[in-house]
C-alpha positions, 0 to 999 in steps of 0.5 A: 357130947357124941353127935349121931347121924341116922344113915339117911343124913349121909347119903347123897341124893344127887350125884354130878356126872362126869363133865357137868358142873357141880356149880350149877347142880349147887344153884349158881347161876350158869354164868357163875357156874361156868367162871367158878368152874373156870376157876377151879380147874385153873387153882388145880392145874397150878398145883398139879404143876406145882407138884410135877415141879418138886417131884422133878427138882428132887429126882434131879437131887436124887441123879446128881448126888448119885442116891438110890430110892433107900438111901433117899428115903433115908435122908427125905424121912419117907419110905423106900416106896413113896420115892418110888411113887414119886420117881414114877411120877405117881403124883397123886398120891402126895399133897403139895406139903409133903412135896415141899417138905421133901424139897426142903429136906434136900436143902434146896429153898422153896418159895411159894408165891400166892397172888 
């Protein structure tokens, strides 16, 4: 069964502005709000770290085994242009699951710990 939207069901009718607090604009209460800000912020720096990690454990690789961009794309199974990407830190334009399977493609052991 195809389901249908009229336009209006797609459009946002608040916007949360830079530096607010999208939490208390869903009707936590500014106590919550704050702590699931407070959160939020903390889960995303863990993976921007995690990232910034792998990107540099594999530029790592890269520098010891002697590889160019082609040759790594070639072995990791992505383009010339992502280890680029990667190489110039462009992290934002990879998942943490692309990361790892790159890692893991180098033969190096990934482990991920959640608490």
């Amino acid at each position: 069964m195809k389901t249908t939207h009229r336009d209006d069901d797609l459009k946002s009718n608040h916007v949360t502005p830079v530096g607010g607090n999208v939490f208390a604009d869903l009707g936590f209460t500014p106590d919550q709000a704050k702590a699931m800000l407070m959160d939020a912020d903390a889960s995303i720096a863990k993976s921007q770290k995690l990232k910034q990690e792998a990107a540099t454990a594999i530029a790592h690789w890269m520098k010891s085994e002697k590889l160019t961009q082609l040759a790594a794309s070639e072995i990791l199974e992505v383009s010339r242009p992502r280890i680029s990407d990667l190489v110039n830190a462009k992290l934002g334009r990879f998942s943490l699951d692309t990361l790892v399977s790159m890692l893991l493609r180098t033969g190096k052991n990934v482990e991920l710990v959640i608490h």
